[in-house]
C-alpha positions in Angstrom: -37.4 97.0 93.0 -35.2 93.7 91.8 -35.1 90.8 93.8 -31.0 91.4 93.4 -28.9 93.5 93.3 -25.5 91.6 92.0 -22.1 94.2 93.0 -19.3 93.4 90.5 -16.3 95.1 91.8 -13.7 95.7 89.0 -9.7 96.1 89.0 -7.4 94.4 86.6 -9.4 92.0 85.7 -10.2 92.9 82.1 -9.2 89.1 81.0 -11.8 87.6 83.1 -14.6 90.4 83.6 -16.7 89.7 80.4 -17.0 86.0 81.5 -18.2 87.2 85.1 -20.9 89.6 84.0 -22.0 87.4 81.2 -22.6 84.7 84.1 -24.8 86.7 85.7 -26.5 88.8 82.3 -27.5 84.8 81.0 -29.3 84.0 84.5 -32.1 82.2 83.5 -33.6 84.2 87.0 -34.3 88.0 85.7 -35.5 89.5 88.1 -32.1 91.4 89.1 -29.7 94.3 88.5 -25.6 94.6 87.4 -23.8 96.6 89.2 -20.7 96.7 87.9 -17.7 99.3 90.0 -14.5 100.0 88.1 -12.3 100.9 91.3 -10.3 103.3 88.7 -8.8 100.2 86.9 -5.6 100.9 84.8 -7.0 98.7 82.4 -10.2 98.0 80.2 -12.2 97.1 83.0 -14.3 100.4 83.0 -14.7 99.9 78.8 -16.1 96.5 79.6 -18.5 97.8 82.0 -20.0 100.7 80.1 -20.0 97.8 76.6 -22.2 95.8 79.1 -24.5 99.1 80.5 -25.5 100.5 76.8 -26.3 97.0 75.4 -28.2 96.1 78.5 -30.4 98.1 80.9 -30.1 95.8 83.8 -26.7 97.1 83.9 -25.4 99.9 86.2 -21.4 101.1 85.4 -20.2 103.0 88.3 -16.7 104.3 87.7 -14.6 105.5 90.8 -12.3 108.1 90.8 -9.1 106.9 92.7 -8.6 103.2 93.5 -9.9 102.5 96.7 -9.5 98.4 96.8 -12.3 95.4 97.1 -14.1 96.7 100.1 -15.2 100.5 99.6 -15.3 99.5 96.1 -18.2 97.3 97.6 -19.4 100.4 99.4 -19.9 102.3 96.3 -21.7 99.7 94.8 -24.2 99.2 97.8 -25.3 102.8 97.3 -27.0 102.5 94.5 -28.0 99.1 94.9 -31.8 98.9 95.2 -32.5 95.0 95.3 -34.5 92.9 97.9 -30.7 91.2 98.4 -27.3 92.0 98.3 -25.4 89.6 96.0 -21.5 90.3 95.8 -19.3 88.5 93.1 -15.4 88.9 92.0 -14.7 89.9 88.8 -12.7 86.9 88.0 -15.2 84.8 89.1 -18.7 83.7 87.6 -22.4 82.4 88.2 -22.9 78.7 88.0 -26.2 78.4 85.6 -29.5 78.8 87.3 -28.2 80.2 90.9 -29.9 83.2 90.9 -32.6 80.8 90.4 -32.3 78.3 92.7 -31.0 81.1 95.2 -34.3 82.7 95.1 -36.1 79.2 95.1 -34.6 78.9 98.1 -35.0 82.6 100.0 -38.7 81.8 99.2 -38.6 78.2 101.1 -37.2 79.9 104.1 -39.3 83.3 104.2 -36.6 85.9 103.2 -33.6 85.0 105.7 -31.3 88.1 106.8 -28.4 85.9 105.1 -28.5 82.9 102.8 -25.4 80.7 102.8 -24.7 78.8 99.4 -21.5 76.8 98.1 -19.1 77.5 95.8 -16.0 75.3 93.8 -12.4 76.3 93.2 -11.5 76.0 89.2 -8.6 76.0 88.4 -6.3 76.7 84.9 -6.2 73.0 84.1 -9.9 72.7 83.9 -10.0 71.0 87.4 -13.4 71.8 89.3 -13.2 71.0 93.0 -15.8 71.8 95.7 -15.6 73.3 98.9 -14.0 70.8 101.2 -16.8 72.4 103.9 -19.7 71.6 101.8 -21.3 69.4 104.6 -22.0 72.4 106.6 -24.3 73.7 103.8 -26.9 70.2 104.5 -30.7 71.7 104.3 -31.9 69.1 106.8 -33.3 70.5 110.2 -35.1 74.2 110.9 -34.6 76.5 108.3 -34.2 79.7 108.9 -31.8 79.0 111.9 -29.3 81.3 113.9 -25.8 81.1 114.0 -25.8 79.1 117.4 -27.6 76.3 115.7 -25.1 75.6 112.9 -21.8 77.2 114.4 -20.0 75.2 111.6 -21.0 77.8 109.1 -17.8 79.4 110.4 -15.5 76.6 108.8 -16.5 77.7 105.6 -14.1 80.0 104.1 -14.3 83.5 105.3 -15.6 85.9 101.7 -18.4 88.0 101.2 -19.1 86.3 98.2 -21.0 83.0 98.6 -24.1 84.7 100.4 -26.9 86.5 99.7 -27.4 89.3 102.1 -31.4 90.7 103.1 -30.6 94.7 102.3 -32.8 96.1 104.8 -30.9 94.2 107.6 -27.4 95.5 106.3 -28.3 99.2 106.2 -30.2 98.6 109.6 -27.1 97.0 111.1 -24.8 99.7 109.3 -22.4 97.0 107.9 -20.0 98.2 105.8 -16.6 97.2 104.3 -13.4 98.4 105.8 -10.4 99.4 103.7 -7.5 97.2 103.2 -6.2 93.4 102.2 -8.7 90.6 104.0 -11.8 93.0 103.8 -14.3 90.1 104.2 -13.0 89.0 108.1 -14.5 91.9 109.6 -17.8 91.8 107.3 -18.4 87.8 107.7 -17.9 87.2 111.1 -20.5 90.2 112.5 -22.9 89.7 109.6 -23.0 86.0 111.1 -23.3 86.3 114.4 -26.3 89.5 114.2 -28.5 87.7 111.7 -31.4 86.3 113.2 -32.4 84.2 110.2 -29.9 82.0 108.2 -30.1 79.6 105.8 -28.5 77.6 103.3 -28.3 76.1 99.7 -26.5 73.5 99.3 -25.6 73.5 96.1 -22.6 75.3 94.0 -23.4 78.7 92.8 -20.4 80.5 92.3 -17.0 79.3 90.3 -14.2 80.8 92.8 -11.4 81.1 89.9 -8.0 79.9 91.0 -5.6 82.4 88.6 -2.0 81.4 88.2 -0.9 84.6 88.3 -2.0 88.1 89.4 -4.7 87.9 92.1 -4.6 90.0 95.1 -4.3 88.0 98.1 -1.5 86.2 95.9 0.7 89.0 95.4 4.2 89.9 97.5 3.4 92.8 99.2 3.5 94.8 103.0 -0.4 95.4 103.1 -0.9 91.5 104.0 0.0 93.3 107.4 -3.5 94.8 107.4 -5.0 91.2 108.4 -4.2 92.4 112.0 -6.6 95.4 111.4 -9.2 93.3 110.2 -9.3 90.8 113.7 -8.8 93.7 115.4 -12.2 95.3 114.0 -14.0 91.4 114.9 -12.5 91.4 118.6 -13.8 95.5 118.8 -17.3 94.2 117.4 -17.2 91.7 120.0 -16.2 93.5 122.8 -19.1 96.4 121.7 -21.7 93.5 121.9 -21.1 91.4 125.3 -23.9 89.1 124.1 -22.0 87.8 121.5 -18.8 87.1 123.9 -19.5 83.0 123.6 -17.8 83.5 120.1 -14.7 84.9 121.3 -12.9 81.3 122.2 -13.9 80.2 118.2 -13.0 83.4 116.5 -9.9 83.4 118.2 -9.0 80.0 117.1 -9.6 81.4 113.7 -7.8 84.3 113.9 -4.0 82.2 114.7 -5.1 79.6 111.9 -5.5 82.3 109.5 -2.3 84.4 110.7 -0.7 81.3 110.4 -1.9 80.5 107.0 -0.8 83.9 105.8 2.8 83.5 107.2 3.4 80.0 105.5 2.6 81.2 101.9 6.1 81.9 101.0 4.8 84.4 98.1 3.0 86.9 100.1 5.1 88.5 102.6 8.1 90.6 100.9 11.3 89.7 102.1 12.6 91.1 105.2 9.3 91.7 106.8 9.0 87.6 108.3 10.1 88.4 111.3 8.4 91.3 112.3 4.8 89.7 111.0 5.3 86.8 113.4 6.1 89.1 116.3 2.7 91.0 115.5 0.9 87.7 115.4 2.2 86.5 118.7 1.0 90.0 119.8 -2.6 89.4 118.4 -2.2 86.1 120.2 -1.5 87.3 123.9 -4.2 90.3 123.3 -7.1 88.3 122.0 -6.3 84.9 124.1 -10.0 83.6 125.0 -10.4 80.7 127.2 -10.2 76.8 126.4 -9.7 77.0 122.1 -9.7 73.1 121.5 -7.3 73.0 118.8 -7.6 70.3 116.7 -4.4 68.0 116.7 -4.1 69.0 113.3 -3.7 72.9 113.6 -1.2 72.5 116.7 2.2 73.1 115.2 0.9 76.2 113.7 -0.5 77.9 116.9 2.4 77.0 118.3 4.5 79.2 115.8 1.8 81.9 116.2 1.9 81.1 120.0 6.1 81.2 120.4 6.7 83.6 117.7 9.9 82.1 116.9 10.4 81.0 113.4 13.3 78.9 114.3 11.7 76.7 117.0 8.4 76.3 114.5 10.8 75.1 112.3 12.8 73.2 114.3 9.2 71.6 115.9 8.1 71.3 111.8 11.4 69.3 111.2 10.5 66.8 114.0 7.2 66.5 112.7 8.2 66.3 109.1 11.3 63.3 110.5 8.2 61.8 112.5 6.4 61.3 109.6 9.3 60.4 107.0 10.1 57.6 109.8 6.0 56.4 109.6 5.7 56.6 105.9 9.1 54.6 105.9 8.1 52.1 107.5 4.7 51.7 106.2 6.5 51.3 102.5 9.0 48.4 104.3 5.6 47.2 105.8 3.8 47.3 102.1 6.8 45.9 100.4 7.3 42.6 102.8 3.8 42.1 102.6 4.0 42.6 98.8 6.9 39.7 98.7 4.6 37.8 100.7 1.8 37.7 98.3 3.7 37.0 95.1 5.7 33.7 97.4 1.5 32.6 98.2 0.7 33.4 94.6 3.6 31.1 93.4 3.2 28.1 95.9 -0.4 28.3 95.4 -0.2 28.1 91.5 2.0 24.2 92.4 -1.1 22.9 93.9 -4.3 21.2 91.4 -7.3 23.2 90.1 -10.1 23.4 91.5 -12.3 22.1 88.7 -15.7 23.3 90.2 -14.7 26.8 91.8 -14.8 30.0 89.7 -13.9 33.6 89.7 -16.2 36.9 88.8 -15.7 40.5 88.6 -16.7 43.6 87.6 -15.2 47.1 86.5 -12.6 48.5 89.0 -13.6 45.9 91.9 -16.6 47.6 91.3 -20.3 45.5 92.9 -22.1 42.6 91.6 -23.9 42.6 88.4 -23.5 43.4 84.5 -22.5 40.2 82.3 -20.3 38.8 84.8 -23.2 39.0 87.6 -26.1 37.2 85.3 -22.8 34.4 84.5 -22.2 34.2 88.2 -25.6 33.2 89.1 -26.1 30.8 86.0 -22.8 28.6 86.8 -24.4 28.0 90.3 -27.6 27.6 88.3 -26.5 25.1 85.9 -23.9 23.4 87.5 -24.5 21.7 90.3 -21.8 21.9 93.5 -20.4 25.0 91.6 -18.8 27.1 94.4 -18.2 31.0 92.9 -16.4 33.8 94.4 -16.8 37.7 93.5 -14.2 40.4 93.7 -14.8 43.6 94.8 -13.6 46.1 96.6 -14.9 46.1 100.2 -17.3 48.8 99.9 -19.2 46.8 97.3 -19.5 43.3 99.4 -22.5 44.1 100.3 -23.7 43.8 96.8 -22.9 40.2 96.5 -25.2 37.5 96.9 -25.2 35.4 100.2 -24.3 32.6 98.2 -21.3 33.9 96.9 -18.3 34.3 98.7 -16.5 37.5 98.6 -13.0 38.5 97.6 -11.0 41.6 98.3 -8.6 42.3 95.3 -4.8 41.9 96.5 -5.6 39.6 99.5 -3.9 36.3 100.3 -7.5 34.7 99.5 -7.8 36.8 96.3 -5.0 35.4 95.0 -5.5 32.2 95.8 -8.5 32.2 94.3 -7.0 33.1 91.2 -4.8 30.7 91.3 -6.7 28.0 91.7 -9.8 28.3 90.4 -10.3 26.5 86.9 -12.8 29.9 85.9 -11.9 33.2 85.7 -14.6 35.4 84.2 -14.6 39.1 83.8 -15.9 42.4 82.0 -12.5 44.5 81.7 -8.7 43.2 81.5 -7.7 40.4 84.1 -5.3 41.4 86.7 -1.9 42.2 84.9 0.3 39.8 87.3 -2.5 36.7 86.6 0.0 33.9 85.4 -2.9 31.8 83.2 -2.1 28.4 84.4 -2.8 25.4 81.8 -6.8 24.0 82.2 -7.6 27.7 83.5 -10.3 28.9 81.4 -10.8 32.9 81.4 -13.9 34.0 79.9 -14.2 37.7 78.7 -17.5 39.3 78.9 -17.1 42.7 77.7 -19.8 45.6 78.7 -22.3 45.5 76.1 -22.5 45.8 72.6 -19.7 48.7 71.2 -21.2 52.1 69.0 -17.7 53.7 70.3 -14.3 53.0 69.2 -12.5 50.3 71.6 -9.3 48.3 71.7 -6.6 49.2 69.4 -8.6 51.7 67.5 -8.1 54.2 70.1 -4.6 54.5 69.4 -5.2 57.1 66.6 -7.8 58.8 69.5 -5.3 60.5 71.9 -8.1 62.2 74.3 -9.9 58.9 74.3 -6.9 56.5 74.9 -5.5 58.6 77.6 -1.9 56.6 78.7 -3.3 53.3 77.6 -0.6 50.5 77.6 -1.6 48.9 73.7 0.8 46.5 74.3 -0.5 45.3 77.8 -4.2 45.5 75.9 -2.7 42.6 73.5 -1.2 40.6 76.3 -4.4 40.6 78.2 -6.6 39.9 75.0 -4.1 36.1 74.3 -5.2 34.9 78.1 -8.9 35.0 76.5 -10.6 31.3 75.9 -13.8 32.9 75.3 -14.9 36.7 74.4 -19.0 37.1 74.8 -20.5 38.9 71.6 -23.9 40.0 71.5 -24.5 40.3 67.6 -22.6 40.4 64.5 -21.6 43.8 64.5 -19.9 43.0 67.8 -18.3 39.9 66.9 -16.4 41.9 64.3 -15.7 44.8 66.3 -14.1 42.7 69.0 -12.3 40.1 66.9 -10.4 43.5 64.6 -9.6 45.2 67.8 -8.5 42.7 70.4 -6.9 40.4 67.9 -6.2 37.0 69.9 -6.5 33.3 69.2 -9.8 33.2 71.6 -13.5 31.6 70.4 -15.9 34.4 70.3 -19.2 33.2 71.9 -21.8 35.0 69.6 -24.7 34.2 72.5 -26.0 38.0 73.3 -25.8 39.8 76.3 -26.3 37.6 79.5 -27.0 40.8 81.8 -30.6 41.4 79.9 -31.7 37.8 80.8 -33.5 39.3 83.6 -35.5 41.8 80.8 -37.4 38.7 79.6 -37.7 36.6 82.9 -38.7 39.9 85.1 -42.3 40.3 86.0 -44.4 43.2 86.5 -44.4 42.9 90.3 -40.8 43.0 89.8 -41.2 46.1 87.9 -43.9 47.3 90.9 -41.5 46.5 93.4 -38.3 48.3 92.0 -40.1 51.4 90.9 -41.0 51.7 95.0 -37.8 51.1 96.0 -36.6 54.0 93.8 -39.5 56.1 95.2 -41.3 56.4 91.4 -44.9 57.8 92.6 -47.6 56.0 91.2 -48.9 57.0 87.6 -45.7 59.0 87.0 -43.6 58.5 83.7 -40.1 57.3 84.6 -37.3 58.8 82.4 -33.9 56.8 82.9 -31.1 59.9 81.5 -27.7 57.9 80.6 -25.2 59.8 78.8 -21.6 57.9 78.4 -18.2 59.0 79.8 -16.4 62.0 77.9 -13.1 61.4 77.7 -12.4 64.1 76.2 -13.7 66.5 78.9 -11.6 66.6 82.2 -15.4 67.4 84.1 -18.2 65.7 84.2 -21.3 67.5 83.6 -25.2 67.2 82.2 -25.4 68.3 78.4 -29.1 68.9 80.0 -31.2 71.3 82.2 -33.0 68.3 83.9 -34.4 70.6 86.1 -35.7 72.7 83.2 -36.8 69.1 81.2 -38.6 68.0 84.4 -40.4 72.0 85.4 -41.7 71.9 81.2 -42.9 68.0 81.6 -44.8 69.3 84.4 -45.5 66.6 87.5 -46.5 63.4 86.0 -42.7 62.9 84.8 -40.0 61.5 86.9 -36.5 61.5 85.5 -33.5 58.9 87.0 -30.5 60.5 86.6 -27.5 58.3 85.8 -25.0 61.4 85.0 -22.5 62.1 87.6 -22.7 65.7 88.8 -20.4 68.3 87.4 -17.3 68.6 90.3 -16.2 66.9 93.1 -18.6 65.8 95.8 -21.7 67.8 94.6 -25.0 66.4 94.7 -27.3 66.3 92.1 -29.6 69.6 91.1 -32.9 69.4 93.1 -35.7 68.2 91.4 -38.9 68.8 94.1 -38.7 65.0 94.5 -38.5 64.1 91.1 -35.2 64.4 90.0 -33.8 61.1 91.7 -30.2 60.4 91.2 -29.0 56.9 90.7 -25.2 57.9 89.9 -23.6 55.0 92.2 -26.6 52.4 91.9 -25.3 49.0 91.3 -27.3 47.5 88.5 -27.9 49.3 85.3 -30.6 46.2 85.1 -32.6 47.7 87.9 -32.9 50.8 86.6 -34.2 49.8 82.7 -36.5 47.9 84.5 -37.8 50.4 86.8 -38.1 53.2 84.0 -40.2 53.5 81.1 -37.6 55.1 78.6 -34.3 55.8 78.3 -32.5 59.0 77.3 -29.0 58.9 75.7 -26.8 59.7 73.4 -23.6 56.7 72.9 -24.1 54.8 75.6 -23.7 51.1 75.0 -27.1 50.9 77.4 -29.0 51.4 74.6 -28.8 48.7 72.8 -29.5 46.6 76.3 -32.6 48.7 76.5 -33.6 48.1 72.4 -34.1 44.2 74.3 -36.6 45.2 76.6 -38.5 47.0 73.7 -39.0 50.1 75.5 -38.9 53.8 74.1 -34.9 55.3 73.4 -34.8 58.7 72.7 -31.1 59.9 71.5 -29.8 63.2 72.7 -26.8 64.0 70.8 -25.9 67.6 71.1 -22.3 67.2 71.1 -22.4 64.9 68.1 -19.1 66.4 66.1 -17.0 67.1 69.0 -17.4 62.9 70.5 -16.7 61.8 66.9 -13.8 63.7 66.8 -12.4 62.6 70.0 -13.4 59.4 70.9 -15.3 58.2 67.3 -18.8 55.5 66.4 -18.6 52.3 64.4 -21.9 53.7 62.6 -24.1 56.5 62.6 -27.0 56.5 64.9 -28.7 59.4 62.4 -28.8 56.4 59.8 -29.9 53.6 62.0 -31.7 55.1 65.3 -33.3 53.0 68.0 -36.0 55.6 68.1 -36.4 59.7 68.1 -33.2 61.5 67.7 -33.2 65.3 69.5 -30.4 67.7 68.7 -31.4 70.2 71.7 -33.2 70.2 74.9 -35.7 71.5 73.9 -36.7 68.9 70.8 -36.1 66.8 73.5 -38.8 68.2 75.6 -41.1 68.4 72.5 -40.7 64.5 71.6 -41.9 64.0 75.2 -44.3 66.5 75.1 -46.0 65.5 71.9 -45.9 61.7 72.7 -43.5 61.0 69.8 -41.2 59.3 72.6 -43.5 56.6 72.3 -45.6 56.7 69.0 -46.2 54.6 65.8 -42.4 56.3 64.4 -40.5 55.2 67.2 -42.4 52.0 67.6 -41.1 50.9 64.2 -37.4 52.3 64.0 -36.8 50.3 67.3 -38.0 47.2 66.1 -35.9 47.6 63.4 -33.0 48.0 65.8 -33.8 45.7 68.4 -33.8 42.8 65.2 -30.2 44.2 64.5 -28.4 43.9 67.5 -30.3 41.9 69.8 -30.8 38.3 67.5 -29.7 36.4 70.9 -31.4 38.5 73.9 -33.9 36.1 74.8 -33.0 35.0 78.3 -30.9 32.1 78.0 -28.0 33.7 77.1 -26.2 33.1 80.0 -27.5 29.6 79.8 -25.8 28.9 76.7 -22.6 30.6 77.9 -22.1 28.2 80.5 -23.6 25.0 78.7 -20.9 25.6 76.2 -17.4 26.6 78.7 -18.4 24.7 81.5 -20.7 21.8 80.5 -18.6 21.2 77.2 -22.0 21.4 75.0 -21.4 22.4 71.1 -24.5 21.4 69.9 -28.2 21.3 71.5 -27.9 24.6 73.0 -31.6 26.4 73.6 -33.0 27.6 70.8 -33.1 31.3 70.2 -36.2 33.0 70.4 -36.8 35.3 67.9 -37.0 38.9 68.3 -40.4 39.5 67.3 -41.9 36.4 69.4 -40.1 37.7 72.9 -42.4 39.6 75.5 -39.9 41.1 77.8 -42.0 42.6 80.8 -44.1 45.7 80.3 -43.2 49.0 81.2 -46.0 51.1 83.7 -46.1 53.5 81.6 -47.6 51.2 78.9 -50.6 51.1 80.8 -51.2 54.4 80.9 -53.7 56.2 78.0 -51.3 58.6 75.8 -54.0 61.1 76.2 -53.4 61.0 80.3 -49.1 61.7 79.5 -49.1 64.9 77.0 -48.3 67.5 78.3 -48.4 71.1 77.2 -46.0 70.9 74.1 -42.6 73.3 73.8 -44.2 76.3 71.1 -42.3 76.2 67.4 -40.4 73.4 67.9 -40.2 70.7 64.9 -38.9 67.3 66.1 -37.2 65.4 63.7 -36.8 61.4 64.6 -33.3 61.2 62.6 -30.9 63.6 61.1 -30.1 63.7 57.7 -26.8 62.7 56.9 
């Protein structure tokens, strides 16, 4: 007996049904069986299924005799389904990786509910991955397994059959089956709910819900989305067969008008001719099925008053008021943003008539983002080194708290905002300066960059389409000839920034003032951070940073870190610094040690608090090469990000350490202690020599001795790379013997390609 039994039903969907059953065939969780029901499709549909059944024994094709539609075809497959759970899917939709997995992880943790709930993501044509806008219902806090009066917001989530996993024995011992007709999953969700006695839920995406252009059922022009009134009809008949369950009648009902509703506005369903007589039956269903107080949302009234009136003309006449009410509001918001717009730019103006400010300056960071990289360490070293130096950061609001109490805060496009800009003799950043800044004479703008570049910046992306995006060259070049300063943190940066933002500015070859802390930190500091991230004690802290694809219109992991962290085994931690793959999801669970530092502030923090880094072109790297800890490269996707966005050398020629081509050489190098052995010892020194000459501490010292104090010569001495001793890792404390370990079988590990 399978732990699942997975029900494919099949019509018409011959582009998209290899992909489905391939989704579920590559599970990494086995343990299942393929059901695949070709409800008599015109098409190739019942071809695909039997390819899939003689390659694969897992695989059941049932073929149907006369089409029957989604829901008996659902039937058919339940009968010779012999699986601990029920598991339905669409055959234009697919598995996420690992659900079967994580579904089963999570049946387990909850003691076999009747029904487990999981989440699912719309993706669309484009690429586009969104999430259910009802994930938050999905949260595993509290009891688990529950009933359905504990969470009643399980009933937000969209009505299908689809994102559960259904206990077998209670189906067949409730009888639940699938009527015929369009909307088959109302009359199956709403009962299956309400009579479970154990529900839980997985928060976490396990089904890809495709949106087709063209071609799907509920999509389609056609009478039979009249059979929606069947459907509530069948829920109201369930209900009024089980008094107990009469509390749900005032909700379902609210559902039932918001769905009749929806079904009515889509002008591509109902065929022409047939309006009218649809909203008479739904103000029907309304007077029949009224229930008490619904509490409609403010939101939702217009419709149920169109389902309630059933009179297109005075919905629309109601929806033209609305609409008029709105034009009028956005209207005057736009006369409201445009006065206060005017207003700004006369401040601005005035403001840049009146003197400098010789001792007030200006920081910020990417996209008004919070306090820290270069511009951070150079905020805190002009209050350092100059005294009665009053500074000011930018940042959105969300980010203020972020700032130091010392610094005053600035929200970018405020009256103060502005005035700080135009006042203030220093204005130092990490990306372009505001576009409207008018660089007065004495201002001084200093630009910091983000680190030291591997990819292609400035005007070499204009040959790099996917990278560049709609970047304005032109407004790049304007930006570059306010510079008075550009920050470099080696050679190889120096002439990468003076070729591709050419400008009359001084390049400042000083290093990297963000990795001053690396060399002043202190191993309570490292103590106290690694707490604060919740690092056990003992454990090995992995810090994962890939860089931003811009050729890829989702984000997503090149890794299994789940996988990486289960072959490790417990005394690894990783700190994942990858945003998750669509909209709003959170990150995969890890049993704790899989913590996910996506939005933390400072990339500092986090190099202190681990004990290596994984990458594969981020410019972190060569911050990390500084602090003299363990880099292992990951580059899986090597061709395609050369392609697209392009390096300034090859990290296979000059590695900071042991380069993987798969996750699994990547587990090995962990595994086997090469992360941190003799090899990788020496190719990082090598590096670190390279492109960290200045990284000693005082960089930001130097910066500001030399803009603000007017110092050329008699700056601090550089300390030289081999003399530094940046704080310690926790991990360097530990024996080797104590981190291997169980290495991945037959794996070689190579520590740099060959060309």
């Amino acid at each position: 007996m399978p732990r699942f039994s997975v029900i494919v039903p099949a019509y018409q969907v011959q582009a998209y049904l290899h992909e489905c059953m391939a989704s579920v065939l590559e599970q990494s969780f086995t343990d299942f069986e393929l059901i695949a029901v070709d409800d008599c499709s015109p098409d190739a549909c019942g071809a695909i299924a039997d390819e899939f059944a003689a390659r694969d024994p897992r695989v059941r094709a049932v073929h149907l005799k006369e089409n029957v539609g989604l829901g008996r075809a659902r039937n058919a497959g339940m009968r010779y389904a012999t699986g601990d759970y029920l598991v339905f899917l669409d055959g234009d939709d697919t598995l996420t990786p690992h659900a079967l997995r994580e579904i089963a992880r999570r049946i387990g943790e909850t003691d076999d509910p009747d029904v487990l709930v999981y989440d699912y993501a719309r993706t669309f044509w484009s690429g586009e991955t969104i999430r259910n806008v009802e994930a938050g219902q999905l949260h595993q806090e509290g009891p688990a397994p529950f009933r359905l009066d504990d969470r009643p917001g399980l009933l937000n989530v969209l009505v299908v059959v689809w994102n559960k996993a259904y206990r077998r024995e209670f189906v067949e011992r409730q009888g639940f089956a699938f009527p015929p007709g369009f909307y088959e999953d109302t009359p199956w969700t709403y009962p299956v709910l309400m009579a479970a006695e154990t529900i839980a839920t997985l928060d976490r995406v396990c089904v890809h819900y495709r949106q087709r252009r063209r071609g799907s059922i509920l999509g389609t022009t056609s009478p039979r989305h009249f059979d929606i009134f069947d459907q509530y009809d069948r829920v109201f008949a369930h209900l009024d067969a089980h008094p107990e369950l009469d509390r749900w009648r005032p909700i379902l009902f609210q559902r039932m008008v918001d769905h009749l509703s929806a079904v009515f506005l889509k002008r591509d369903r109902l065929p022409r001719g047939s309006r009218g007589a649809f909203l008479r039956k739904a103000r029907a269903h309304y007077l029949r099925h009224r229930a008490g107080d619904t509490g409609v949302p403010e939101r939702n009234r217009l419709r149920h008053a169109l389902v309630r009136l059933g009179s297109h003309r005075t919905y629309r006449a109601l929806w033209a008021a609305t609409r008029l009410k709105r034009r009028v509001a956005r209207l005057a918001g736009a006369l409201a943003r445009g006065v206060r717009t005017a207003a700004l730019r006369l401040h601005y103006g005035l403001q840049r008539r009146l003197p400098l400010r010789t001792g007030h300056a200006v920081f910020g960071g990417h996209r008004g983002g919070g306090y820290g990289c270069n511009p951070g360490a150079l905020e805190a070293a002009f209050r350092t080194h100059v005294p009665g130096m009053r500074t000011a950061w930018a940042a959105d609001p969300a980010f203020h708290h972020t700032v130091p109490t010392g610094t005053r805060t600035l929200t970018p496009g405020s009256a103060a905002y502005w005035t700080a800009l135009a006042r203030s003799k220093y204005l130092v950043g990490n990306v372009g300066f505001d576009p409207r800044l008018v660089k007065r004479p004495g201002q001084v703008l200093v630009q910091t960059q983000r680190g030291t570049p591997l990819k292609h910046m400035g005007l070499d992306l204009q040959d790099r389409p996917a990278a560049a995006r709609d970047t304005d060259f032109a407004e790049v070049l304007r930006d570059a000839d306010r510079w008075d300063y550009c920050l470099s943190g080696n050679r190889h940066s120096t002439l990468v920034w003076e070729r591709v933002f050419p400008a009359g500015y001084t390049t400042l070859e000083y290093g990297q003032p963000r990795t001053d802390v690396f060399q002043r930190a202190t191993s309570a500091d490292v103590a106290r951070l690694r707490e604060s991230f919740g690092i056990p004690e003992g454990a090995i802290a992995i810090l994962y940073a890939p860089t931003h694809r811009d050729y890829r219109r989702t984000r997503r992991t090149a890794l299994d870190l789940e996988r990486v962290l289960r072959r490790l085994g417990p005394r690894f931690v990783l700190l994942s610094r990858a945003r998750p793959a669509y909209r709003g999801a959170p990150p995969p669970a890890g049993g704790g040690r899989l913590i996910d530092v996506s939005d933390h502030p400072g990339v500092e923090s986090l190099c202190l608090a681990s004990d290596a880094l994984v990458t594969d072109y981020s410019s972190l790297m060569f911050d990390y090469a500084g602090l003299d800890r363990p880099i292992v490269i990951h580059s899986a996707d090597r061709e395609a990000y050369e392609a697209a966005r392009g390096t300034y050398f090859d990290l296979r020629t000059f590695p900071p350490g042991a380069i993987a081509r798969t996750e699994d050489e990547l587990i090995d190098i962990f595994a086997t202690g090469h992360w941190r052995g003799s090899r990788s010892t020496q190719l990082r020194g090598a590096f670190r020599e390279r492109f960290c000459p200045y990284d000693d501490g005082r960089a930001a010292e130097r910066v500001v001795r030399r803009v603000v104090l007017g110092e050329t010569a008699g700056l601090p001495a550089v300390v030289p790379p081999r003399e530094r001793r940046p704080v310690p890792s926790a991990a360097s404390r530990i024996p080797a013997a104590a981190l291997a370990p169980v290495p991945a079988p037959g794996i070689s590990v190579p520590f740099a390609d060959t060309p």
